[in-house]
C-alpha positions as CSV (number, residue, x, y, z in Angstrom):
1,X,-44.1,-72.6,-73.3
2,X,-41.0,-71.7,-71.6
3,X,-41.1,-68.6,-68.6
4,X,-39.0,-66.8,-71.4
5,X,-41.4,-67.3,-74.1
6,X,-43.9,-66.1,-71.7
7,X,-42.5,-63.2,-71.0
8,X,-41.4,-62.2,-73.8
9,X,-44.8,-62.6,-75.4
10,X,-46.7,-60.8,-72.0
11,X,-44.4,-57.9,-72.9
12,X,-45.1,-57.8,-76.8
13,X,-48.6,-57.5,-75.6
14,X,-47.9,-55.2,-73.2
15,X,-46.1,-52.9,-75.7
16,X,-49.5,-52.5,-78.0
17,X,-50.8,-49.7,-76.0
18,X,-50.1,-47.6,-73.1
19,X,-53.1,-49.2,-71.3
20,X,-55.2,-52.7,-71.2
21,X,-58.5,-52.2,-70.4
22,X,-59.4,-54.2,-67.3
23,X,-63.0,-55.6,-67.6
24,X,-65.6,-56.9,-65.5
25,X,-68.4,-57.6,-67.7
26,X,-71.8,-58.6,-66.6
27,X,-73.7,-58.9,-69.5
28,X,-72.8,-61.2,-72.5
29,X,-74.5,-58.8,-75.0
30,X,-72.1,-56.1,-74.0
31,X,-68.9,-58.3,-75.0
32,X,-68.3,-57.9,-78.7
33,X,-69.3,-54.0,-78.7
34,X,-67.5,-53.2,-75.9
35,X,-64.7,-55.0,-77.3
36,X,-64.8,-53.7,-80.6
37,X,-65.4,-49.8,-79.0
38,X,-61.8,-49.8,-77.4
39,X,-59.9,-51.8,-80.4
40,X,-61.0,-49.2,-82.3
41,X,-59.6,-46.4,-79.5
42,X,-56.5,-48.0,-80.2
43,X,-56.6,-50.3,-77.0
44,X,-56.4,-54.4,-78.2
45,X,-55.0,-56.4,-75.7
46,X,-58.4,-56.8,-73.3
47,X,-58.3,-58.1,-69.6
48,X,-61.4,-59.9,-68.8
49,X,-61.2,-60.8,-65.0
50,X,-63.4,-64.1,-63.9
51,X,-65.6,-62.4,-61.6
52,X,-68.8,-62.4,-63.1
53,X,-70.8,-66.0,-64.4
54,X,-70.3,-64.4,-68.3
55,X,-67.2,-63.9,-67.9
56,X,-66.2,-67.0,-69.8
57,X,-68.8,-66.7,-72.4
58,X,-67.6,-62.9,-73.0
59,X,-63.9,-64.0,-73.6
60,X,-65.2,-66.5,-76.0
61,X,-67.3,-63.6,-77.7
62,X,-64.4,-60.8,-77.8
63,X,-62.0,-63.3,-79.2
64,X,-63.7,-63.1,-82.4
65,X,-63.3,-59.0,-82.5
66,X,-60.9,-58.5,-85.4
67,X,-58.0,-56.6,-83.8
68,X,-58.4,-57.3,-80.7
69,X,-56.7,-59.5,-77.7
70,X,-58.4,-61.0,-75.4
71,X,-57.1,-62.0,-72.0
72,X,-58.5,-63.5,-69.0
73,X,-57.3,-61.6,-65.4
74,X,-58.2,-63.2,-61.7
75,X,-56.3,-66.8,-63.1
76,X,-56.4,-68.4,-59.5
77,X,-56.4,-72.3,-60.0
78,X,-55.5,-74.6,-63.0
79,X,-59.2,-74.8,-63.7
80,X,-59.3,-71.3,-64.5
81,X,-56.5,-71.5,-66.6
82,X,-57.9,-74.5,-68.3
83,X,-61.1,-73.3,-68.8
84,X,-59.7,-69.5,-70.1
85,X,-57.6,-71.4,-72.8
86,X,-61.0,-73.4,-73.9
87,X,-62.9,-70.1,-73.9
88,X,-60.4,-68.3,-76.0
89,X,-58.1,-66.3,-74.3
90,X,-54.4,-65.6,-75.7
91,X,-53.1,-64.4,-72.6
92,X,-53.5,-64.5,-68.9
93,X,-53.5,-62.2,-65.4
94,X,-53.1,-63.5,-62.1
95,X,-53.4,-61.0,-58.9
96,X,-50.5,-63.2,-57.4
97,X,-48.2,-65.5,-58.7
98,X,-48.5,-69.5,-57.0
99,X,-46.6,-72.8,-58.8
100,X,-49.6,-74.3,-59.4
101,X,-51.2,-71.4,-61.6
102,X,-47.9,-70.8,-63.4
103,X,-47.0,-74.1,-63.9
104,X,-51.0,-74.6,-65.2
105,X,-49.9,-71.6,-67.6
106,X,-46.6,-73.2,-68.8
107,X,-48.7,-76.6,-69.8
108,X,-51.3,-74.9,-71.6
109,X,-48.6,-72.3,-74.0
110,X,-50.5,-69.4,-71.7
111,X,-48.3,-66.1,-71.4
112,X,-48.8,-65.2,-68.0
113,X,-48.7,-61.6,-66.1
114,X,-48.0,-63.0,-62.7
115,X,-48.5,-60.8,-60.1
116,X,-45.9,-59.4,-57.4
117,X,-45.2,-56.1,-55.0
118,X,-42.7,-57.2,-53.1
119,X,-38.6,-56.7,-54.1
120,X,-39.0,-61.0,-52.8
121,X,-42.5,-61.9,-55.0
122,X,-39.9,-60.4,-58.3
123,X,-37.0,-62.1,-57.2
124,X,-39.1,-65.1,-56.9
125,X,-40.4,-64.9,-60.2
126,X,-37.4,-63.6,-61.9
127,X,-35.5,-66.8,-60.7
128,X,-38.3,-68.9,-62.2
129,X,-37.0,-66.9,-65.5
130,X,-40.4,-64.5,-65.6
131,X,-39.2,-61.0,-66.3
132,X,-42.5,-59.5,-67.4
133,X,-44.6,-59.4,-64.2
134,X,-48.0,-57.8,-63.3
135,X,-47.7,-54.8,-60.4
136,X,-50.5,-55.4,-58.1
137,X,-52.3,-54.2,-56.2
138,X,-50.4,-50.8,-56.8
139,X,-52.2,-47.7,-55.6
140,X,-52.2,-49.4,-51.9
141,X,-48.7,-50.9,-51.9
142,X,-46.7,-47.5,-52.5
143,X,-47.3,-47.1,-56.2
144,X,-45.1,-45.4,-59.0
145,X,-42.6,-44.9,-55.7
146,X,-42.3,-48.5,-54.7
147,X,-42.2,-49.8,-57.8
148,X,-39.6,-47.3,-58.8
149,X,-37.7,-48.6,-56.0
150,X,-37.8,-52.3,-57.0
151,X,-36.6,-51.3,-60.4
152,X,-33.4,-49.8,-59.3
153,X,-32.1,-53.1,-57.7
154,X,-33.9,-55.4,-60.4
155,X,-34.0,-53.4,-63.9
156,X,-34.2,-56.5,-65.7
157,X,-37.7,-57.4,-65.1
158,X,-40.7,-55.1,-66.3
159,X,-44.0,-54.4,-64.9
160,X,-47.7,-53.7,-66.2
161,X,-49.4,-52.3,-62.9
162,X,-52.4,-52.6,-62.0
163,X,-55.0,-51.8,-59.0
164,X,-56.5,-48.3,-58.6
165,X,-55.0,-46.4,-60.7
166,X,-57.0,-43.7,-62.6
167,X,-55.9,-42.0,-65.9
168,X,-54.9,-38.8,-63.5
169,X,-52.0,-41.3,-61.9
170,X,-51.2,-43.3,-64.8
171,X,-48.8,-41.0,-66.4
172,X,-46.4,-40.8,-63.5
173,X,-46.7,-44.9,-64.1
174,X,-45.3,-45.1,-67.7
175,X,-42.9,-42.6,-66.9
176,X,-41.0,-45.7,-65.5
177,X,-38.5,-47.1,-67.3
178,X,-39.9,-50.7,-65.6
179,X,-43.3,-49.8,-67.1
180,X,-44.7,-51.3,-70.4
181,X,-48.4,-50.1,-69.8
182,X,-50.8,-49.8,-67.0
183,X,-53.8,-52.0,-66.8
184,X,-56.8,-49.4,-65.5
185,X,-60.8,-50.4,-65.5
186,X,-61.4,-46.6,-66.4
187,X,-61.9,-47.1,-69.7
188,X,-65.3,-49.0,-69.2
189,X,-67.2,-47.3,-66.9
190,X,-70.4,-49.5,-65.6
191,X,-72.5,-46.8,-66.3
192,X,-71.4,-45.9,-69.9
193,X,-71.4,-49.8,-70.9
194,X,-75.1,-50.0,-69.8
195,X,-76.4,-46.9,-71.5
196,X,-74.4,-49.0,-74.1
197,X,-72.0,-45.6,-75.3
198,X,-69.6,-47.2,-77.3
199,X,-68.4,-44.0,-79.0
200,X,-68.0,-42.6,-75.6
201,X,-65.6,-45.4,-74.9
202,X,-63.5,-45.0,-77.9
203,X,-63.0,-41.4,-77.0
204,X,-61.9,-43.2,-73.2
205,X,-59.2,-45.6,-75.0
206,X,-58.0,-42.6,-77.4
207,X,-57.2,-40.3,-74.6
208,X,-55.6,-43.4,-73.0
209,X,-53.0,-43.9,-75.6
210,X,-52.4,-40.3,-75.5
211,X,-51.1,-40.5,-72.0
212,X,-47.6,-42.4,-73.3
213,X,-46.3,-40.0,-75.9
């Protein structure tokens, strides 16, 4: 997969809601009803970040949620990458953006939201021929101001950012004319997955794609 087909399919995904969910799920048996709570808010593309031992086995159970997208974020070697593909994923997140992860990407037909904040890290990636990139970590580098700022000197390249944003700030994100969607971890509270309130989640990811009208 070329960086254009990459890119191009990273923003088509992008495009399918005002927000992806960014999950760090714990528990295996909260995979498919979590995933099937915000598909049905309206919220498919999923971002399940390798930080927890299930995290695998939770990609391979979402990916079988009619509707629904399934990603895996926190991509840092080829073995993730690798081992994301075998598990089910469709798309991938990286916090950063290194030759070996992309190029990992590339061999495996993996669209890729590579990370950047830096006017250099989207130059960089843009010259590669990426111009769908993950904005990260945004609340601490400047947020919708900075990456206001990198999109008047590079328009052509379009953002889904990500990194302590809350669904008070994520308006003033998709106002952007460089913003597909924000990716927020909002939407799944830890507390709200345990007590296992899935309806209470759908309600989350409906409000969310109210917040892009």
């Amino acid at each position: 997969m070329t960086p254009a087909e990459q890119s191009a399919r990273s923003a088509e995904i992008c495009r399918k809601a005002p927000v992806i969910p960014v999950l760090v799920v714990e528990n295996v048996d909260h995979a498919r009803p979590l995933a099937e709570a915000l598909v049905a808010g309206g919220t498919p593309a999923l971002e399940v970040t390798l930080r927890t031992p299930a995290a695998l086995d939770v990609i391979r159970a979402m990916a079988d949620v009619e509707g629904g997208i399934v990603g895996a974020g926190t991509l840092l070697t080829p073995a993730d990458v690798k081992a994301a593909v075998k598990a089910g994923a469709t798309f991938g997140v990286s916090p950063g953006a290194s030759d070996r992860v992309i190029g990992a990407c590339e061999d495996e037909g993996l669209p890729l939201l590579p990370g950047a904040v830096t006017a250099s890290e989207v130059m960089a990636l843009l010259e590669r021929g990426y111009t769908t990139a993950k904005f990260f970590p945004a609340e601490s580098s400047g947020g919708a101001a900075a990456l206001k700022g990198i999109g008047a000197p590079i328009p052509q390249v379009s953002f889904c950012p990500t990194g302590g944003i809350t669904v008070a700030s994520a308006k003033t994100y998709l106002s952007l004319p460089n913003v597909l969607c924000v990716g927020g971890s909002w939407l799944a509270p830890k507390a709200m997955v345990e007590a296992g309130d899935w309806a209470g989640i759908t309600a989350l990811a409906r409000e969310a794609c109210s917040l892009r009208a």
